[in-house]
SEMARPA-519821 format. One record per residue (C-alpha): x negated, y, z. Coordinates in steps of 0.001 Angstrom, whole numbers, plus 500000, padded with zeros to 6 digits. Each point is the difference from the previous one (the first is absolute). Layout:
// residues N
+--------+--------+--------+
!      x !      y !      z !
+--------+--------+--------+
!      X !      Y !      Z !
...
+--------+--------+--------+
// end
This chain:
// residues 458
+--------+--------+--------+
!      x !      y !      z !
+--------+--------+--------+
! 382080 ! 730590 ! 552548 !
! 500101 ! 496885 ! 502065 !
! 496358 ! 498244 ! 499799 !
! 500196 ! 495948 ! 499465 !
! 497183 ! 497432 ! 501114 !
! 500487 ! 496687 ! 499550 !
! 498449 ! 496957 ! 502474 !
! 500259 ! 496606 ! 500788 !
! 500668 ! 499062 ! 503216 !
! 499918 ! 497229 ! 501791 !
! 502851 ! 498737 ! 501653 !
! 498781 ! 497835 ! 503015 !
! 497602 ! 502431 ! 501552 !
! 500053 ! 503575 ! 498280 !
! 496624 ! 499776 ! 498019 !
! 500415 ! 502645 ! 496654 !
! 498242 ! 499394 ! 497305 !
! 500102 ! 502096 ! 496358 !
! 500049 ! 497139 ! 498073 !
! 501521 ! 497043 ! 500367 !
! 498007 ! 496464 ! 501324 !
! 501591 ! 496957 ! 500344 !
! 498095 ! 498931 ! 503305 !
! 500340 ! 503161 ! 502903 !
! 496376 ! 500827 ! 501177 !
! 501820 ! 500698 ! 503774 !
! 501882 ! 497177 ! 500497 !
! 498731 ! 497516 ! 497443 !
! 503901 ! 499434 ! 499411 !
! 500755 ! 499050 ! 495846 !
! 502606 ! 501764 ! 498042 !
! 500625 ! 502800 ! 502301 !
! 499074 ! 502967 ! 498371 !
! 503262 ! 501638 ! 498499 !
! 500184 ! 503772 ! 498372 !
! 501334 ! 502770 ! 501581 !
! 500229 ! 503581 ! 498783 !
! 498820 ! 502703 ! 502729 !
! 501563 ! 503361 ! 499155 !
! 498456 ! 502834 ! 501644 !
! 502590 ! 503078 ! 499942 !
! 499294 ! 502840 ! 502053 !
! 503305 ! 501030 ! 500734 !
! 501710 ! 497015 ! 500727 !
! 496947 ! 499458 ! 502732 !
! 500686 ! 503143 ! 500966 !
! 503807 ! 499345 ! 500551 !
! 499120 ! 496968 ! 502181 !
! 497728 ! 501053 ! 502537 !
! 500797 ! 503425 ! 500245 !
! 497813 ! 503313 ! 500521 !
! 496378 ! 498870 ! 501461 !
! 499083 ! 501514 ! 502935 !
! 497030 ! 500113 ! 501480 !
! 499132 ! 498281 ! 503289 !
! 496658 ! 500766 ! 501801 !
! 498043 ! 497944 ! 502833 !
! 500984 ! 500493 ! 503489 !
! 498295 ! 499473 ! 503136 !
! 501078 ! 496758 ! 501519 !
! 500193 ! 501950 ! 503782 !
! 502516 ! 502162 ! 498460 !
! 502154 ! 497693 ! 498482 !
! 503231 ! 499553 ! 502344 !
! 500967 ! 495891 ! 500448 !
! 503334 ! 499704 ! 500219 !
! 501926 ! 496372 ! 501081 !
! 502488 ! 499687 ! 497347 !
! 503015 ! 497388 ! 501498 !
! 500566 ! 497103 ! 498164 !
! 503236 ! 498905 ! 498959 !
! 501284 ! 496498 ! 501587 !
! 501425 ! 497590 ! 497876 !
! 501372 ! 498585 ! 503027 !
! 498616 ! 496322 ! 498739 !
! 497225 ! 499228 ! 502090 !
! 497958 ! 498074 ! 497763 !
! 499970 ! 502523 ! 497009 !
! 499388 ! 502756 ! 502441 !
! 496601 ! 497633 ! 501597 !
! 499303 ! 499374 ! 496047 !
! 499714 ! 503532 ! 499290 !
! 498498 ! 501511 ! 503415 !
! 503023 ! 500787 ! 501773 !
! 501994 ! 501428 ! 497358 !
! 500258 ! 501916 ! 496567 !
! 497735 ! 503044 ! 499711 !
! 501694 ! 502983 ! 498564 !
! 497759 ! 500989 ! 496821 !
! 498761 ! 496225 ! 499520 !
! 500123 ! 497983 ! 496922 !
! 500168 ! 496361 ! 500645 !
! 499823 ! 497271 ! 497655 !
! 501971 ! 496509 ! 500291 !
! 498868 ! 497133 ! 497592 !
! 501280 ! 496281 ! 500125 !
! 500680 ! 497125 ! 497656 !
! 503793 ! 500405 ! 497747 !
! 502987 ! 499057 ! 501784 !
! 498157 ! 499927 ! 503603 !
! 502174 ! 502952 ! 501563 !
! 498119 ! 502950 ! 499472 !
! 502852 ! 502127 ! 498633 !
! 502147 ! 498330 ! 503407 !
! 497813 ! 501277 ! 502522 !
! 499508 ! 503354 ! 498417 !
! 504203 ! 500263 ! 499585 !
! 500162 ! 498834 ! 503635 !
! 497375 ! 502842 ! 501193 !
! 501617 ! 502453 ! 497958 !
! 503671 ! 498883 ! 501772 !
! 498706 ! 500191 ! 503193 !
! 498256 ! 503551 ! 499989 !
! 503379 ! 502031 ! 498113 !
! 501724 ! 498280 ! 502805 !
! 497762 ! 502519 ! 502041 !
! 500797 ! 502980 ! 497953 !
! 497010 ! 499473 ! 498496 !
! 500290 ! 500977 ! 495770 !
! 499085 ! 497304 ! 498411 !
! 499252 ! 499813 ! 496134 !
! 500288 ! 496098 ! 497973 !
! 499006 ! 500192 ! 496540 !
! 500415 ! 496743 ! 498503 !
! 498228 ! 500008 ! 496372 !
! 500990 ! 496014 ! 499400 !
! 503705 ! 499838 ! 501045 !
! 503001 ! 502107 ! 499753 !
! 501282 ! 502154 ! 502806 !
! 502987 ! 497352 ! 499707 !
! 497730 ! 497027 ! 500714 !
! 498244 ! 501674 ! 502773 !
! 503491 ! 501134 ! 501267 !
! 500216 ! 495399 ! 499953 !
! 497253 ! 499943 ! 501816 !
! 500348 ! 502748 ! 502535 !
! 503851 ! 498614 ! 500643 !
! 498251 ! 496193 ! 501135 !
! 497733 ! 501927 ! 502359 !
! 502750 ! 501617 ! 501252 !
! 498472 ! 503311 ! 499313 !
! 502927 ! 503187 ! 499959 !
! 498718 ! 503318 ! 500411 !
! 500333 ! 503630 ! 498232 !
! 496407 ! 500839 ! 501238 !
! 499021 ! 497310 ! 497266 !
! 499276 ! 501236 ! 496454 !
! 500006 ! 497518 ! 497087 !
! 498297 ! 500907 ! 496211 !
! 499212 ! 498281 ! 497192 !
! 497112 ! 501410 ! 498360 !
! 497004 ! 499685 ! 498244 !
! 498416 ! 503188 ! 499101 !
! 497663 ! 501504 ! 502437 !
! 501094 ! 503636 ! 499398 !
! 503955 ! 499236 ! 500489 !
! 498894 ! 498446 ! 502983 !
! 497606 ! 502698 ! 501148 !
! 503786 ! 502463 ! 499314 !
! 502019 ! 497562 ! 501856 !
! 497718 ! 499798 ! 503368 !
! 499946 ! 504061 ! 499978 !
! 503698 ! 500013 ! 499631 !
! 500850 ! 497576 ! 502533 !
! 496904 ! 500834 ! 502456 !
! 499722 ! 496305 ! 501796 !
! 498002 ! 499132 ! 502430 !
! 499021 ! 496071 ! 498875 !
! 499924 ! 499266 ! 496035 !
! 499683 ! 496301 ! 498843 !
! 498779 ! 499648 ! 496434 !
! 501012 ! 496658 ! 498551 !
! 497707 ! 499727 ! 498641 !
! 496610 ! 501704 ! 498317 !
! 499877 ! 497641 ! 497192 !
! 503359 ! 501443 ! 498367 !
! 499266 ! 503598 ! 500690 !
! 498721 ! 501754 ! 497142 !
! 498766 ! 503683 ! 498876 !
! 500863 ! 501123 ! 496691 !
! 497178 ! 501805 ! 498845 !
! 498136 ! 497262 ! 500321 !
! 500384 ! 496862 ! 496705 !
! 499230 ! 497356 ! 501701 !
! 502484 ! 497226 ! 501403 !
! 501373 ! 499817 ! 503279 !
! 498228 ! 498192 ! 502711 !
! 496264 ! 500732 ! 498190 !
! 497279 ! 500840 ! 501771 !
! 500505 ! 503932 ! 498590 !
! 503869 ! 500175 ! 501101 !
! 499071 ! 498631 ! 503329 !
! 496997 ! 502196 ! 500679 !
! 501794 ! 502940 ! 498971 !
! 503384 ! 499371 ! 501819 !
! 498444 ! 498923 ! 503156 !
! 498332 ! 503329 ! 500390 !
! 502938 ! 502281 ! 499094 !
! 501437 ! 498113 ! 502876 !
! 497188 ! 500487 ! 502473 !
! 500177 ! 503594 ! 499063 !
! 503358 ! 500406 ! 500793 !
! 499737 ! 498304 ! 503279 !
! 497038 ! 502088 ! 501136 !
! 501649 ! 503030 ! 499216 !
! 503497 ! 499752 ! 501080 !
! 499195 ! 497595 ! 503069 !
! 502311 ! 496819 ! 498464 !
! 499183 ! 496624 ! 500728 !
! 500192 ! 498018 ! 496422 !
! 499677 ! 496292 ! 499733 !
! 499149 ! 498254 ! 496933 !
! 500513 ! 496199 ! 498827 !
! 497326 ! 498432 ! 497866 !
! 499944 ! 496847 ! 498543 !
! 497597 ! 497496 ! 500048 !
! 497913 ! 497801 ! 497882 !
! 499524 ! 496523 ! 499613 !
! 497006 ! 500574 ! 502417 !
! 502068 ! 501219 ! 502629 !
! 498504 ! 503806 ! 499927 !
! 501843 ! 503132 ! 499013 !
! 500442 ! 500380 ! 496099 !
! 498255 ! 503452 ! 498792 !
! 496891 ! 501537 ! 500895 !
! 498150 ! 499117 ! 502683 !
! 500186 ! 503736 ! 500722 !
! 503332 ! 499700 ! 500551 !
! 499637 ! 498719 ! 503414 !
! 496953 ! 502466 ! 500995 !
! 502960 ! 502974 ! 499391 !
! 502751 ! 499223 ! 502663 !
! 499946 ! 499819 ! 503094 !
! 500776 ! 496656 ! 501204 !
! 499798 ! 496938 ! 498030 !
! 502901 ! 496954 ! 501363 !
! 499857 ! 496740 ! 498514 !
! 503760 ! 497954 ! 500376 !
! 498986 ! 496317 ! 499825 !
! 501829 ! 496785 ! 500493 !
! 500476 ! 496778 ! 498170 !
! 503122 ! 499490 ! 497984 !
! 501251 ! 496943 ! 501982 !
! 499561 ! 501577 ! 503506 !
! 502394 ! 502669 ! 501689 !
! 497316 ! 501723 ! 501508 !
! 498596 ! 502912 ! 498783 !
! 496366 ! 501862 ! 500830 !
! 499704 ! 503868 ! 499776 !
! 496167 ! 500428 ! 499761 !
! 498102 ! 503555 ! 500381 !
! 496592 ! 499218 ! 498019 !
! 499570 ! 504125 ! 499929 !
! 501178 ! 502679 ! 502502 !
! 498511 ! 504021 ! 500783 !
! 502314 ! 500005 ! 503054 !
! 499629 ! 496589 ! 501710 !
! 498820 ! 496627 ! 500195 !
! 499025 ! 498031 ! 497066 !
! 500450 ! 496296 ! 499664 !
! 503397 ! 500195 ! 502019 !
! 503119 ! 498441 ! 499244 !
! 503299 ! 499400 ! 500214 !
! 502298 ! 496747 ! 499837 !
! 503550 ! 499867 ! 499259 !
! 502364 ! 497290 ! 499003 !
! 502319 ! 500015 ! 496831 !
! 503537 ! 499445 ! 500629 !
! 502835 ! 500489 ! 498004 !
! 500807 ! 503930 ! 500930 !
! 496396 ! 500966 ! 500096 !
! 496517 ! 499505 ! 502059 !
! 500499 ! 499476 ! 503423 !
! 496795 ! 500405 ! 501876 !
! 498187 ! 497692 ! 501900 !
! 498678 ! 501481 ! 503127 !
! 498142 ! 496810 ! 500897 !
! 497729 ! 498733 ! 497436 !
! 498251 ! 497696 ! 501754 !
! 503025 ! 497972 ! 501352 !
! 501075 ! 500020 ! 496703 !
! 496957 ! 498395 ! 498490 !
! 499925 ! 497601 ! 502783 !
! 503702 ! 498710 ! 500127 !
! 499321 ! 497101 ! 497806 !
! 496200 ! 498626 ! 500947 !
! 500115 ! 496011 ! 500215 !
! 498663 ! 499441 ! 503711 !
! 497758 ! 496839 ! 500176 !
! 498635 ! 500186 ! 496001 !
! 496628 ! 499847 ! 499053 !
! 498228 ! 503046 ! 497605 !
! 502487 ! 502590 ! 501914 !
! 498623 ! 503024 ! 502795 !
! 501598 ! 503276 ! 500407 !
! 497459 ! 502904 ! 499463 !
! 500324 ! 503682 ! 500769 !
! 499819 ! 503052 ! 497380 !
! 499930 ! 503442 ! 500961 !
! 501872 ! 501608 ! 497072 !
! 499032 ! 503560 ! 500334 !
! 501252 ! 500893 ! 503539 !
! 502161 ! 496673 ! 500682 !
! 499090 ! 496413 ! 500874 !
! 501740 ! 497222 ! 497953 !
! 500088 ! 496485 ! 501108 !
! 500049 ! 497940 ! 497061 !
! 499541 ! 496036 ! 499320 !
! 496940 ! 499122 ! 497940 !
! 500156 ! 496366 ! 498416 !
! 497477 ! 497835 ! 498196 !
! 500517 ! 496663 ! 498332 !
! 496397 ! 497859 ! 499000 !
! 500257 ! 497075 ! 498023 !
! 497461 ! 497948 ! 497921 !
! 499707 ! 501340 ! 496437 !
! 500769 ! 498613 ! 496443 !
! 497678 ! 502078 ! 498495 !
! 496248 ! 500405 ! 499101 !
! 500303 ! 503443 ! 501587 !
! 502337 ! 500313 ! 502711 !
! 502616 ! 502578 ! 499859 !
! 500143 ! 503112 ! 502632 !
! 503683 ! 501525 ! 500354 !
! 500898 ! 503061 ! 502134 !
! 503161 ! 502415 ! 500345 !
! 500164 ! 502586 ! 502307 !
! 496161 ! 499814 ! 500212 !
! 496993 ! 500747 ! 498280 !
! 498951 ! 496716 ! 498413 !
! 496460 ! 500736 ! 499776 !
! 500270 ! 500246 ! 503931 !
! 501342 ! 496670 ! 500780 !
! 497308 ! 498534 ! 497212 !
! 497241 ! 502009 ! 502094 !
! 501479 ! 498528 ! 503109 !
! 500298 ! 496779 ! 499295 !
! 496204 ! 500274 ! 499009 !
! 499051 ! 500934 ! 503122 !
! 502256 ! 496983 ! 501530 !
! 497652 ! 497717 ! 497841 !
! 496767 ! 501663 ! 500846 !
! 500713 ! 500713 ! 503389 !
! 502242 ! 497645 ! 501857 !
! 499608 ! 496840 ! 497651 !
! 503121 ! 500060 ! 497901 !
! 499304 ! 497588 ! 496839 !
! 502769 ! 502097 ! 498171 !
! 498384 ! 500258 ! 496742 !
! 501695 ! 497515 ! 498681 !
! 503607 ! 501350 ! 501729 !
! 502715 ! 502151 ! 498253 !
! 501106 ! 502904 ! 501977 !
! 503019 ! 501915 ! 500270 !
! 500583 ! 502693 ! 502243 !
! 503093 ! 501832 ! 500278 !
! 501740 ! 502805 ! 502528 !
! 503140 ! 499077 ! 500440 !
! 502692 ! 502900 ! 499678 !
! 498823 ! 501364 ! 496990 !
! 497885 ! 502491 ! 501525 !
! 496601 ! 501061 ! 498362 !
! 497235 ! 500712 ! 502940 !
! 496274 ! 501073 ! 499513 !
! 497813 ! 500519 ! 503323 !
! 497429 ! 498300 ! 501033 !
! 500967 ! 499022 ! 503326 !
! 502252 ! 497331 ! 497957 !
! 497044 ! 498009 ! 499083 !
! 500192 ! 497716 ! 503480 !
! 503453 ! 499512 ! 499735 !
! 498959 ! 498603 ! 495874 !
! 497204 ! 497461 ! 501695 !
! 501949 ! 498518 ! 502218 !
! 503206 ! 499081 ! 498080 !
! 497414 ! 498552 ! 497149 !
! 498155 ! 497969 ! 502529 !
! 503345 ! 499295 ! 501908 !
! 501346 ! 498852 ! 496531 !
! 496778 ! 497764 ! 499264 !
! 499789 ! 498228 ! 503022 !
! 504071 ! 499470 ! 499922 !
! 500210 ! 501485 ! 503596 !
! 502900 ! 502880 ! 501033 !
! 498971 ! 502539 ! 502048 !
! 501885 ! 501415 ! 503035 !
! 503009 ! 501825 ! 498981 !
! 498885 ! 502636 ! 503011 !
! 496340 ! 500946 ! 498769 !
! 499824 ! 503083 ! 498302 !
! 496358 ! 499949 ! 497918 !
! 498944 ! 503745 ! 499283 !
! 496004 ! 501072 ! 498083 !
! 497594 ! 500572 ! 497458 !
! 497485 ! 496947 ! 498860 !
! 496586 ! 501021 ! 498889 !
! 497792 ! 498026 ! 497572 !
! 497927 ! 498314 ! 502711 !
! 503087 ! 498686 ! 501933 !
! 500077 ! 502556 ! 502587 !
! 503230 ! 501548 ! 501009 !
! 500343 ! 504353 ! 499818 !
! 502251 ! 501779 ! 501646 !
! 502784 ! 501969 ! 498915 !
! 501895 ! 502951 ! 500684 !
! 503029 ! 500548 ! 501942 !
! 499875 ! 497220 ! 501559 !
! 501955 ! 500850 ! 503541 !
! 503257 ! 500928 ! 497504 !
! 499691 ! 496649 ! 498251 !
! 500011 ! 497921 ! 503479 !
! 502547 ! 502127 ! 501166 !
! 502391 ! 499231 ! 496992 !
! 499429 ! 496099 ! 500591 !
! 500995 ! 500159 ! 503345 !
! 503007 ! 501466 ! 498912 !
! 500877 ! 497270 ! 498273 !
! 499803 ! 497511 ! 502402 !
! 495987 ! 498661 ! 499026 !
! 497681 ! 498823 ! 502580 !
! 496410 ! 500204 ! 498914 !
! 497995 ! 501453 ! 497874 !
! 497074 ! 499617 ! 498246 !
! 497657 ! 503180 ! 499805 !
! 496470 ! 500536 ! 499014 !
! 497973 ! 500602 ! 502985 !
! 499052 ! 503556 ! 499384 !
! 503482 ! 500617 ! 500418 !
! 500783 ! 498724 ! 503296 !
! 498686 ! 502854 ! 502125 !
! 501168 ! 503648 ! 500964 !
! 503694 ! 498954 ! 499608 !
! 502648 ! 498463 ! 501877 !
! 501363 ! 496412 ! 499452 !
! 504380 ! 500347 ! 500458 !
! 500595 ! 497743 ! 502971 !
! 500824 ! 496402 ! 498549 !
! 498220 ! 500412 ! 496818 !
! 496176 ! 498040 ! 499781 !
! 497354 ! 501663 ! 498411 !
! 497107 ! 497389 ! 498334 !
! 497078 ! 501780 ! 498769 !
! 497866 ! 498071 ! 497224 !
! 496583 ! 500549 ! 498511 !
! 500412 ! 497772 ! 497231 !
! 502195 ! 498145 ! 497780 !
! 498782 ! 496572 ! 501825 !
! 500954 ! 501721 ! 502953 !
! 503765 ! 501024 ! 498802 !
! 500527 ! 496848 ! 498655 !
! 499179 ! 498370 ! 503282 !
! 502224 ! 502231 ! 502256 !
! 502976 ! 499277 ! 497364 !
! 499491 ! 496293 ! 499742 !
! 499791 ! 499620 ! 503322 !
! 496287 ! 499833 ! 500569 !
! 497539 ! 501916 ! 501656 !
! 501158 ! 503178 ! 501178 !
+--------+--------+--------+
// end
């Protein structure tokens, strides 16, 4: 007979418990703790992973590596996101904010690769097949390569994927999946946990590439266990704001290429379109002549982007004055404009700050931290800065300027697009090669950068 155990489990980060508390001792989260009955029958665990065999150690120098191809989507910027293409045998999961086009994209992928004869598996736990049909009919998607279920329960879809035998399987998404031997409701951290390796099982063992949709919380991070993300594969973020058309495909996690890359497409009415130049994109609509705006370079993952970087300084109404950032870290432009004071003389203590990247686009390097000084103190002392300068590194806590990495691709990109100089920490201005056209200012300090933007000493 089937045994049952009953625990509390928390549904933010996965902590059990066998009684229930109303504060989690994991995540310090209130009310989270909800019952859920574990039943642990032999035969039904049996049924699901199938006769155990045992594997034994083998020598690494006899282990044959083998260069499995991956399969093109034929859109560049998914392929860069993912490390040139979808890895037969991977699971990948997306996440992304409701109505942001997550479901889009993944129709659009799925369109593309039965167009190449490739099998391609859609099950859509949240709409109908006739709603996806909708959807698939705007994106102009016709194929017979293309499967299309509406399903919920693992084990139908387990007997569906052997029937059909597909190469690519989109599950949309984890949160509606559920087992049934196990009570508790769909989208807990149980059902999750439990679905999400059934699937990693089955695309280990029959070499099918499965991705899965999560939501996300308020927060902005996948909902279910964090362990949820330390099973698959890859890990893509699909970010955006509501009120712009362009979308950002973001690879936070990836065992087969770069991390940190992304992607960038636009929204139009019959799908994403992609946007093979991000920076000029970014750049299209810069204000030449203002004060509080520089354009800064960002390697994201193997790419350099070219975005604008504006600050606006004005005297406060407060007893504290307020510090506003988006697409920043906040506590880096506070640190930075710290330095400003100690350093260079800035009375901005009594100054509200906001800092903003304009696009939309969220960045975190160091090297952006020049680029952040200057468009404060540009800002503060109501003087624009050349709409040719380029301002590229990392500020210490004594003022001094670091170097950064990459820095040949980053010049390279902003002569691309038409920029004239560039501001580089000094470190960096050896054992490369300026393009012809482009000047190269290396600074010590942030007096020093200030100076060679503001037309002073050079």
């Amino acid at each position: 007979m089937a045994k049952k155990k009953t625990v509390f489990v928390c549904q933010h980060c996965g902590y059990e418990s066998p009684k229930w508390m109303g504060k989690c001792p994991g995540c310090a989260e209130w009310n989270s703790m909800v019952e859920e009955k574990i039943i642990h029958d032999q035969k039904n665990r049996t049924f699901q992973t199938g006769a155990r065999t045992q594997s034994k150690p083998i020598p690494i120098t006899q282990i044959v590596s083998s260069d499995e191809p991956r399969i093109s989507t034929s859109m560049e910027e998914v392929n860069r996101v993912l490390g040139g293409g979808i890895v037969p045998g991977s699971l990948v999961l997306v996440g992304g904010d409701p109505g942001i086009g997550k479901s889009t994209l993944l129709l659009q992928i799925s369109g593309i690769l039965s167009k190449q004869t490739h099998k391609v598996l859609y099950v859509s736990g949240e709409e109908s097949i006739r709603q996806t049909k909708m959807r698939a009919d705007r994106l102009g998607i016709d194929s017979d390569e293309l499967y299309i279920l509406a399903e919920t329960d693992v084990h139908v879809i387990a007997e569906q994927m052997e029937q059909v035998q597909p190469k690519v399987v989109i599950i949309d998404s984890i949160q509606t999946v559920s087992q049934e031997d196990i009570t508790s409701a769909p989208g807990s951290v149980a059902q999750v946990r439990e679905c999400t390796a059934t699937f990693m099982k089955i695309a280990k063992t029959k070499g099918v590439a499965i991705f899965i949709v999560g939501h996300v919380t308020k927060e902005g991070t996948i909902a279910g266990p964090r362990l949820l993300e330390h099973m698959v594969d890859a890990v893509l973020y699909f970010e955006g704001e509501r009120h712009h058309t362009y979308r950002i495909l973001r690879s936070v996690k990836n065992r087969f290429g770069s991390t940190n890359e992304i992607g960038i497409f636009e929204m139009k009415e019959f799908g994403l379109d992609e946007v093979s130049n991000p920076s000029e994109m970014f750049l299209e609509e810069r204000a030449h002549g203002a004060a509080g705006s520089i354009v800064i370079s960002s390697m994201e993952g193997t790419r350099p982007v070219l975005v604008e970087l504006q600050a606006l300084i004005s005297p406060t109404s407060f007893g504290t004055p307020r510090r506003m950032a988006t697409g920043v870290d906040h506590h880096r432009v506070s640190l930075i404009m710290a330095v400003l004071e100690k350093r260079v003389g800035l009375l901005l203590q009594n100054q509200d700050a906001y800092v903003n990247v304009a696009g939309g686009v969220k960045l975190n390097e160091p090297a952006l931290d020049l680029g952040i000084a200057v468009s404060i103190a540009s800002s503060f002392r109501d003087k624009p800065t050349s709409p040719y300068d380029v301002v590229i590194g990392e500020i210490g806590l004594t003022g001094e300027v670091r170097g950064v990495s990459r820095i040949e691709q980053r010049v390279l990109e902003a002569h691309k697009l038409g920029f004239k100089r560039v501001i580089v920490p000094m470190k960096n201005t050896t054992g490369w090669t300026a393009p012809k056209g482009m000047k190269v200012i290396g600074v010590e300090s942030v007096s020093e950068a200030l100076d060679a933007v503001f037309g002073g000493k050079e």
